[in-house]
C-alpha positions as CSV (number, residue, x, y, z in Angstrom):
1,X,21.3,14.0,-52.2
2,X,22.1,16.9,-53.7
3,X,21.4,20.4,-51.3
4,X,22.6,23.5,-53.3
5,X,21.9,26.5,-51.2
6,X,18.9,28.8,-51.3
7,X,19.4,32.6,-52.0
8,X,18.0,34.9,-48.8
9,X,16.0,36.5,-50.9
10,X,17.7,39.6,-49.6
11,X,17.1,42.9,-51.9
12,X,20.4,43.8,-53.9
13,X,20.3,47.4,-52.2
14,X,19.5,46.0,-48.7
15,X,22.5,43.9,-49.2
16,X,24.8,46.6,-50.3
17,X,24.0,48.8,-47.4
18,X,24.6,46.0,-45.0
19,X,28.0,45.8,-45.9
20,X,28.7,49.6,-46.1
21,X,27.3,49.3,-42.3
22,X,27.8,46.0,-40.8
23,X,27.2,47.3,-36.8
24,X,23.4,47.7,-38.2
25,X,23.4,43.8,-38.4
26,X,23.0,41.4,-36.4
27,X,21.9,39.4,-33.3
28,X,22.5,41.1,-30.6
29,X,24.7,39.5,-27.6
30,X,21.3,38.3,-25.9
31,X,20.9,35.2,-26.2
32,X,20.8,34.9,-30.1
33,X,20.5,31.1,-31.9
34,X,23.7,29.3,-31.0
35,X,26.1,28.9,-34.3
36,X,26.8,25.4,-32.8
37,X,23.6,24.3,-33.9
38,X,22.5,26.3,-36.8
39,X,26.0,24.5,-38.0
40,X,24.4,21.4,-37.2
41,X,21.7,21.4,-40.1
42,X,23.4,19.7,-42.8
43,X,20.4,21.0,-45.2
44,X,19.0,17.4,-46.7
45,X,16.0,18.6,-47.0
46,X,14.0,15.9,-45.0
47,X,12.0,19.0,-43.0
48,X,10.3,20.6,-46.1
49,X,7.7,18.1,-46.7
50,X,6.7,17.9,-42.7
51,X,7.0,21.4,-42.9
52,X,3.2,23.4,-42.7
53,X,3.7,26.7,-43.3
54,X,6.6,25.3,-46.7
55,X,3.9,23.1,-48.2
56,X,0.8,26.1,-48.0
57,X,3.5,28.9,-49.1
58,X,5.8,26.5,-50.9
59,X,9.0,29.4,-49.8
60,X,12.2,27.7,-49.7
61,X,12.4,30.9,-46.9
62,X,9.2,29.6,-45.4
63,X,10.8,26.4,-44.2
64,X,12.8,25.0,-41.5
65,X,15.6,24.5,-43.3
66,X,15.0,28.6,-45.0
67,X,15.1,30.2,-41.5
68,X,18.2,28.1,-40.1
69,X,20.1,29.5,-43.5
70,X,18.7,32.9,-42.6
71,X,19.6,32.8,-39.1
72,X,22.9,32.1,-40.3
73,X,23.4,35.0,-42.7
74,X,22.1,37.2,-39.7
75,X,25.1,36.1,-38.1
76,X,27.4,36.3,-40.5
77,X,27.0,40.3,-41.2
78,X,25.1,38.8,-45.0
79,X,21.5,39.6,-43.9
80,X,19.9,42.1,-41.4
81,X,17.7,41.4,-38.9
82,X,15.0,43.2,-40.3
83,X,11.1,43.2,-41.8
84,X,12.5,41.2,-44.9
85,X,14.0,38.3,-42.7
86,X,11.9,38.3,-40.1
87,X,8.9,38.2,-41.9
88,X,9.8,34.0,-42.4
89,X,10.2,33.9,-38.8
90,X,6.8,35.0,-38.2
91,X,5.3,32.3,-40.5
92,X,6.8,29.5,-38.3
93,X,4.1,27.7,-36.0
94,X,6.4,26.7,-34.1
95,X,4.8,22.8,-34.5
96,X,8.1,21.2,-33.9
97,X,7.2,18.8,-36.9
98,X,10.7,19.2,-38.2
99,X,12.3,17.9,-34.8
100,X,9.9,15.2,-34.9
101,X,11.8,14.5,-38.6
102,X,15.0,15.5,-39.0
103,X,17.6,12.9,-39.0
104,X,20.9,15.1,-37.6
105,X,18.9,15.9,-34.6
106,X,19.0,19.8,-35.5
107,X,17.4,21.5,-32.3
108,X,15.0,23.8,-34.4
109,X,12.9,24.5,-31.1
110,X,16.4,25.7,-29.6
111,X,16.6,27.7,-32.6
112,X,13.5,29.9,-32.9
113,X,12.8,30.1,-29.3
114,X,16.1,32.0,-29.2
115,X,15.0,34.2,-32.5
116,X,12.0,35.0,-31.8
117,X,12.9,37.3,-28.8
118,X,15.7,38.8,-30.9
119,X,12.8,39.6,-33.3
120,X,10.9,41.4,-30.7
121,X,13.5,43.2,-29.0
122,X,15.1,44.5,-32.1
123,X,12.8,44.7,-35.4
124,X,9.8,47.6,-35.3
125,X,6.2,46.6,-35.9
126,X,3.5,48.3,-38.1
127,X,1.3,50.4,-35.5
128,X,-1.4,47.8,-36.3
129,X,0.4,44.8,-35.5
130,X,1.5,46.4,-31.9
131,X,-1.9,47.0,-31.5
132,X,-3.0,43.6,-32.2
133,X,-0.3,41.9,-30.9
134,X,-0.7,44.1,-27.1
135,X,-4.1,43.6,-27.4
136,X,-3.3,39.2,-27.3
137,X,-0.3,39.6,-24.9
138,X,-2.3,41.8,-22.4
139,X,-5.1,39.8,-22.2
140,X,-5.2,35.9,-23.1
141,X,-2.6,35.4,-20.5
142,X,-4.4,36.6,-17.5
143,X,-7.8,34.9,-16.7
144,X,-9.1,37.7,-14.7
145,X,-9.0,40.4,-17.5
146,X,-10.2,37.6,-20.1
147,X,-13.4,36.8,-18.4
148,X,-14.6,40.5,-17.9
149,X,-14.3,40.6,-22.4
150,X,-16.3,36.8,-22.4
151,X,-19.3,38.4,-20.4
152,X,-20.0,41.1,-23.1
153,X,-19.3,38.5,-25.6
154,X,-21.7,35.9,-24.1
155,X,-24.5,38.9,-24.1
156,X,-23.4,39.1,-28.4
157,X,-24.4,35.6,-28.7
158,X,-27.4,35.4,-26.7
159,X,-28.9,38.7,-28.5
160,X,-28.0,37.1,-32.0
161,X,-25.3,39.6,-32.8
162,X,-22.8,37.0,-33.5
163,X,-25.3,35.2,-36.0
164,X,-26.1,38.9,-37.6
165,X,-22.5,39.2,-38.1
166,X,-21.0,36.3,-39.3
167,X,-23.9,36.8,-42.1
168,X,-22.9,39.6,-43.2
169,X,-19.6,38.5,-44.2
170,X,-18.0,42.7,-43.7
171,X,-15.6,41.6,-40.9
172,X,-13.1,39.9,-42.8
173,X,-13.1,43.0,-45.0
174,X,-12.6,45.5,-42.3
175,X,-10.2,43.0,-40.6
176,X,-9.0,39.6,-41.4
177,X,-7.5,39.3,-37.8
178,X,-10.4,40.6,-35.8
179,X,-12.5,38.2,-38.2
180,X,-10.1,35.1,-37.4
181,X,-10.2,36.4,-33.8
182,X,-14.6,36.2,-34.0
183,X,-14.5,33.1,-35.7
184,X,-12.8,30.8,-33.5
185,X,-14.7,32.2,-30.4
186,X,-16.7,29.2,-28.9
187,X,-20.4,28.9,-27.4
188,X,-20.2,30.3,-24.1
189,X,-22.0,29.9,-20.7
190,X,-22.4,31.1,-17.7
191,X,-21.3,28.7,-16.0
192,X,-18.1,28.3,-17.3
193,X,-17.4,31.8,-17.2
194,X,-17.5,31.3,-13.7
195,X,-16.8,28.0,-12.3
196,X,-14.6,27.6,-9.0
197,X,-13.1,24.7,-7.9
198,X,-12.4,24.4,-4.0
199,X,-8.9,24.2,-2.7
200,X,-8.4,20.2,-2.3
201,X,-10.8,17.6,-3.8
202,X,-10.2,14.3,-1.9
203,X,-9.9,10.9,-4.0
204,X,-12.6,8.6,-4.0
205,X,-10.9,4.8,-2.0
206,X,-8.1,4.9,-1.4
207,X,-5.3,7.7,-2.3
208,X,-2.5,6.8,-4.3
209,X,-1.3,9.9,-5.2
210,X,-1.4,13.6,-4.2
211,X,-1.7,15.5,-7.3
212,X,-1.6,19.4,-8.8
213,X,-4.1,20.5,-11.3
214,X,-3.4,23.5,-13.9
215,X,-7.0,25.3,-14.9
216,X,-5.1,26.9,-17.7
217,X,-6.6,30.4,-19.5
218,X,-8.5,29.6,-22.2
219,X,-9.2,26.1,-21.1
220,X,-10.6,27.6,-17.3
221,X,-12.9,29.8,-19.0
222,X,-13.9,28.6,-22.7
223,X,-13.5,24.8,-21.9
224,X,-14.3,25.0,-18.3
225,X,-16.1,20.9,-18.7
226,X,-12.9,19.4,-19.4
227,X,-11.3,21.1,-16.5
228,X,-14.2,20.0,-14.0
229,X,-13.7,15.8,-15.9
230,X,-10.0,16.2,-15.6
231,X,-10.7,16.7,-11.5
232,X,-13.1,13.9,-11.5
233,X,-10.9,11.4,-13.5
234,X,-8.1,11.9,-10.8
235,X,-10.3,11.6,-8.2
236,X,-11.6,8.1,-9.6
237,X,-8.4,7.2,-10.1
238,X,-7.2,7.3,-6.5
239,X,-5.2,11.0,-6.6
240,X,-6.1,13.7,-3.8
241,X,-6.4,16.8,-6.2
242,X,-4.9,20.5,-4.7
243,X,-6.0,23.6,-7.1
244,X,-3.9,26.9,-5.6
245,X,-6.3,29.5,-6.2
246,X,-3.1,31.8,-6.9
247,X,-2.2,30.2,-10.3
248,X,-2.4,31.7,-13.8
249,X,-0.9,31.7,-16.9
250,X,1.5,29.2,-17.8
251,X,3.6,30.9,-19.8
252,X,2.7,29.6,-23.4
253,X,1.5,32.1,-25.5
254,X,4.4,34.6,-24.7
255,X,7.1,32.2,-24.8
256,X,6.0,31.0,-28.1
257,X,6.4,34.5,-29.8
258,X,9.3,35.7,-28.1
259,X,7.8,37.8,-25.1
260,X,10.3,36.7,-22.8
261,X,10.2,38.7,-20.0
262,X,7.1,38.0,-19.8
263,X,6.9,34.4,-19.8
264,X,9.2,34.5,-17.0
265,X,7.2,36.3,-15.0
266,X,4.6,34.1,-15.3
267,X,6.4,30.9,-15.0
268,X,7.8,32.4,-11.9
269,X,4.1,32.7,-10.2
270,X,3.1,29.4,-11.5
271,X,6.3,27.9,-9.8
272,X,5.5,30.0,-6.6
273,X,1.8,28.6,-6.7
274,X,2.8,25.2,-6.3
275,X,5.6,25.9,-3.8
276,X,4.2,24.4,-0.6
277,X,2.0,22.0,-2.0
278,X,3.8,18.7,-1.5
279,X,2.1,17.0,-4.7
280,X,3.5,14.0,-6.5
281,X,3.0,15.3,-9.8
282,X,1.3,18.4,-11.8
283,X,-1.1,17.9,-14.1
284,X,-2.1,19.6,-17.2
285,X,-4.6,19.4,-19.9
286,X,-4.4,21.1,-22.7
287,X,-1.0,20.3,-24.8
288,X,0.7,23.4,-25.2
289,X,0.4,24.5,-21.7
290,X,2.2,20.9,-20.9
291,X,5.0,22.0,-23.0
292,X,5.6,25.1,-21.9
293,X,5.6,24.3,-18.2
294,X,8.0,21.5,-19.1
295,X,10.7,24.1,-20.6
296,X,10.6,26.2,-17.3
297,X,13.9,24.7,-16.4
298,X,15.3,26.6,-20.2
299,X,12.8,29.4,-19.4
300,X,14.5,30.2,-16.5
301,X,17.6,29.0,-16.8
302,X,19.8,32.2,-16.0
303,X,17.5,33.1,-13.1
304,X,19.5,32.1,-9.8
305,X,16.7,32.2,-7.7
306,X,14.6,30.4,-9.8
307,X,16.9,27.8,-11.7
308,X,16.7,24.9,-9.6
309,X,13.0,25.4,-8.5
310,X,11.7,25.4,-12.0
311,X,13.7,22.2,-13.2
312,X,12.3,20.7,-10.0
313,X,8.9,22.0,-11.3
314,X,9.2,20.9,-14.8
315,X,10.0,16.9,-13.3
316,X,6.6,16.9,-11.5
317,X,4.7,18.0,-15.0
318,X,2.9,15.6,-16.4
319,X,0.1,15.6,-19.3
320,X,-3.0,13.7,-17.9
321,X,-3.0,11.3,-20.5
322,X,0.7,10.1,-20.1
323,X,-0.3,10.6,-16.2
324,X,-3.0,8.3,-16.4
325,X,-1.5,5.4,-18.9
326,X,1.8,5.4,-16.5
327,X,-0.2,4.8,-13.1
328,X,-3.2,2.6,-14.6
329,X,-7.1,3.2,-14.5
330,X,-8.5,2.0,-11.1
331,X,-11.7,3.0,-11.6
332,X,-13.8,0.5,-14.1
333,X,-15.1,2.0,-17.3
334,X,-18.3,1.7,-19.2
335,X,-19.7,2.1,-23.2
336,X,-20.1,5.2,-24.6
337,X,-22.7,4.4,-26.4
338,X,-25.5,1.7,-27.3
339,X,-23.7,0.6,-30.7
340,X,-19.8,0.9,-31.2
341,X,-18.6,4.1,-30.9
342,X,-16.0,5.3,-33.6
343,X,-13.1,7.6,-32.8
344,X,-10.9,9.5,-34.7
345,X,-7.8,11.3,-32.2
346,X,-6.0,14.5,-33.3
347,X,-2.9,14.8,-32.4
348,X,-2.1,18.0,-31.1
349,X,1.5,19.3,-32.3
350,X,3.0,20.2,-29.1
351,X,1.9,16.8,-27.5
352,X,2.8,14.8,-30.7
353,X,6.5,16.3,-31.6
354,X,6.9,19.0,-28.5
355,X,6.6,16.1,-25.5
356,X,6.5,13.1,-27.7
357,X,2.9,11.7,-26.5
358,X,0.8,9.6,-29.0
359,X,0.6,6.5,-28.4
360,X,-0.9,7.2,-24.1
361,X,-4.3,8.9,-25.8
362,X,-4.7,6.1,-27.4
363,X,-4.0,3.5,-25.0
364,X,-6.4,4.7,-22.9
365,X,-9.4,5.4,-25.3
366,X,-9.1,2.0,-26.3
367,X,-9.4,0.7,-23.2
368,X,-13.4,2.1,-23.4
369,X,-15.4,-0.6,-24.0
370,X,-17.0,-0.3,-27.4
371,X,-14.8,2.4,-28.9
372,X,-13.2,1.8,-32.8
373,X,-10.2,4.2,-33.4
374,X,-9.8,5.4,-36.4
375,X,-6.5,7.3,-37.9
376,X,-6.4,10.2,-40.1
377,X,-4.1,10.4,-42.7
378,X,-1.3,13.3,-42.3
379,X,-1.8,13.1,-38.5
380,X,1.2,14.6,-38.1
381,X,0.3,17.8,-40.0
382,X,-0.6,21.1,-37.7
383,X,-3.8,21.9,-38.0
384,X,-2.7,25.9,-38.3
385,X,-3.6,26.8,-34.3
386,X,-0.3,26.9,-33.0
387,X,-1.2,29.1,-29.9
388,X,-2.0,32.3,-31.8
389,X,-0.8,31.8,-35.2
390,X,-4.4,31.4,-36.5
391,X,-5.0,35.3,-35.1
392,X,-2.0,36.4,-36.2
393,X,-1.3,34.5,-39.8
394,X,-4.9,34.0,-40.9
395,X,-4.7,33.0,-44.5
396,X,-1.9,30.2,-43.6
397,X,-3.7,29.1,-41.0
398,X,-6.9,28.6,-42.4
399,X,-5.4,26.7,-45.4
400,X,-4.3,24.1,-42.9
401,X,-7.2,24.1,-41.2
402,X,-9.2,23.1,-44.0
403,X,-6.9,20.4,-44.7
404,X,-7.4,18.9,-41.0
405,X,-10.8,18.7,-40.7
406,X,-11.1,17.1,-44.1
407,X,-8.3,14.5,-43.2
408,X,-10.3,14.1,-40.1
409,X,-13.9,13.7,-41.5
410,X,-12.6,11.2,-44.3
411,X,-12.0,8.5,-41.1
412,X,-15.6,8.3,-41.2
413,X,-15.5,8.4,-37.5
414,X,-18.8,10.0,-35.7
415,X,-16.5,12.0,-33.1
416,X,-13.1,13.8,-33.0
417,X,-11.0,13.7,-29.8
418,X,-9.0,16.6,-29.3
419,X,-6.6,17.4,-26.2
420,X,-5.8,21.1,-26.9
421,X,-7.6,24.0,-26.6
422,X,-6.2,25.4,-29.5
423,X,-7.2,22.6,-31.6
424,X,-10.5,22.1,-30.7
425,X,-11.0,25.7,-31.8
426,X,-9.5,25.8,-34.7
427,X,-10.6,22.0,-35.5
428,X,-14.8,23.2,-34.5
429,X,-14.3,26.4,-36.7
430,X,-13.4,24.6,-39.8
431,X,-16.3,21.9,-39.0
432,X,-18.5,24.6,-38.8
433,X,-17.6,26.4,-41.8
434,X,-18.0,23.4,-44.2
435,X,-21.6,22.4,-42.4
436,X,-20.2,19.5,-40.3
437,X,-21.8,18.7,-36.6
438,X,-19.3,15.9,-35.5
439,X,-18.3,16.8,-31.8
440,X,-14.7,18.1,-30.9
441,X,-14.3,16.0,-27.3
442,X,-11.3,16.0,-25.3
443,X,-9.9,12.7,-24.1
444,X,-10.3,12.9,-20.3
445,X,-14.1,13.5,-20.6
446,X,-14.6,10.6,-23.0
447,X,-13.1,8.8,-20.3
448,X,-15.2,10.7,-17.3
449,X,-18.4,10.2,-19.3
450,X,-17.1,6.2,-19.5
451,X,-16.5,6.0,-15.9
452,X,-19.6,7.6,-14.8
453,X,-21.5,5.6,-17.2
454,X,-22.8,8.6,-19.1
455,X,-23.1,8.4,-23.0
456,X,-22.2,10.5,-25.7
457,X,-24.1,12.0,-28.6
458,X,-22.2,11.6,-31.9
């Protein structure tokens, strides 16, 4: 296969005053990429196709493959580190498709989780994008300051504002982030907004394991349900569960776009939460989050203190749905519905390629009685979420998402089942935006409605 190099798309005058000044170039000595494995890419090519943000923007640049030969050049004095490289670091969602893919074993996720941090340390923003960007950072990650914004937004959609301005159409216009931001924002209650769960909830028969339970951010207060099935699943499946009131964040949103200090932080009171707890293992929900908190023992990795505790942390972690299909369903499971129910599961990116569950979902939803899976062509695909990257890259995003839920709806099947927060948002926005009412469901309550004998509206 032939694999001629692609130019950096580098301006001729940029270029030129690199070399006159080559101490403005440049990683600095902070933990930049490794050379040892941007070397190991031997540029076949096998990424692009896999590749979301190459086949919307169709950018050499814009692929895997494009940001491995930049990173390169950055290190090599032939490219800065600057708004006109960095620019194709920011379109990378980060989906881990291309590990998933490539046949040398290039560790792309090695690779931009070390960039993106040099990104932020050392390349300016637009005073708009700090804004927006602060604005994300200083609030998504911390539960307490989220829910006092969801009570004034819960009062916009019971007055009809939110119906008033979605109407309109003006938002976009005045701002295409703020209008992604609005249109992703789910139907909220009361009662999720503030739901508590007590300290220790004790299995039902006997206990087979004692078990840790991440509420998550946006799942403890937008998706608050699945957090209360998730508890009730456990329990019916023999596990004591222990919720330390102390937790927050996991860490996901600003270790995916380089905040590192940050992400420490947090990964650091998430390890401290669970410290005297004396679970078994940790549970978590939403796929991202399970990623994340399985990278503490990178995340931390030059922290002496921490080192040891957070590799011991990440060994406990486990998604509920490979938690669940490794220990086996005690508790006996009923139909969904009167006549066969038919499924269609989305695989979220950082479950599918970042902790390589797929086939555990779908183990267990087969085990309902009366449920038909169905799959989706170009399940593999991201469906343009990726943590933020729908606030923060609109147009790419939306593109994808569009492509999703049409994949999605073409199964025929009467409900999706999604296991990430993220998804489900992006996945219910595009439903809603091409007049489609097929409910977004995650796993674990299918399977809590099955064992309670409750059924589901498709």
């Amino acid at each position: 296969m032939q694999t001629s190099q692609p130019s950096t798309g580098i301006p001729a005058k940029e270029s030129q005053f690199l070399a006159q000044n080559p101490h403005l170039s440049g990683f600095d000595p902070q933990n930049p990429p490794p050379q040892k494995l941007i070397d190991s890419c031997v540029h076949c090519g096998f990424c692009l196709s896999t590749c979301p943000s190459y086949r919307v923007m169709g950018k050499e640049m814009d692929s895997p493959r494009g940001r491995i030969y930049l990173m390169d050049a950055i290190h090599q004095g032939e490219a800065p580190l600057a708004d006109s490289t960095t620019q194709h670091f920011d379109t990378c969602l980060g989906c881990l498709a291309c590990v998933t893919t490539c046949p040398s074993g290039v560790q792309y996720d090695r690779l931009i989780a070390t960039t993106r941090p040099q990104v932020e340390r050392n390349v300016p923003r637009s005073w708009g994008d700090r804004i927006f960007r602060a604005l994300i950072f200083n609030l998504f990650p911390y539960p307490k300051r989220l829910r006092l914004l969801l009570f004034p937004l819960l009062l916009y959609q019971l007055v009809g504002l939110q119906k008033l301005v979605r109407a309109t159409g003006l938002l976009p216009k005045i701002s295409p982030r703020l209008a992604a931001m609005e249109a992703i924002l789910p139907k909220l209650s009361f009662a999720s907004l503030t739901a508590e769960f007590p300290d220790i909830i004790p299995a039902q028969g006997e206990k087979r394991y004692r078990v840790g339970v991440i509420l998550g951010c946006v799942q403890r207060l937008f998706f608050s349900p699945v957090n209360e099935a998730t508890v009730r699943v456990l329990t019916a499946n023999g596990c004591e569960v222990v919720i330390p009131q102390s937790q927050g964040c996991c860490a996901a949103l600003p270790e995916h776009q380089g905040q590192t200090e940050q992400a420490q932080a947090l990964a650091r009171r998430m390890i401290d939460s669970f410290a005297d707890t004396e679970v078994d293992y940790i549970i978590i929900n939403a796929a991202g989050c399970g990623h994340t908190l399985k990278e503490y023992g990178h995340i931390l990795q030059d922290d002496p203190e921490y080192r040891e505790k957070a590799q011991e942390f990440a060994r406990k972690v486990k998604d509920v749905q490979e938690f669940l299909a490794e220990t086996g369903l005690t508790a006996p499971l009923f139909p969904l519905s009167n006549e066969p129910l038919t499924l269609v599961y989305q695989d979220a990116c950082h479950l599918l390629h970042g902790q390589k569950i797929s086939v555990q979902p779908r183990q267990l939803l087969k085990q309902i009685p009366g449920v038909q899976l169905r799959e989706p062509i170009d399940a593999a695909l991201c469906c343009g979420s990726a943590g933020v990257y729908n606030l923060l890259q609109p147009e790419v995003a939306d593109e994808l998402g569009q492509q999703k839920v049409e994949n999605l709806l073409n199964t025929g099947a009467s409900a999706i089942a999604s296991a990430n927060p993220g998804c489900t948002l992006q996945i219910q926005k595009h439903l809603r935006q091409q007049g489609k009412a097929v409910p977004v469901i995650h796993p674990i309550e299918l399977l809590d409605c099955s064992i309670r004998n409750v059924k589901v509206r498709s």
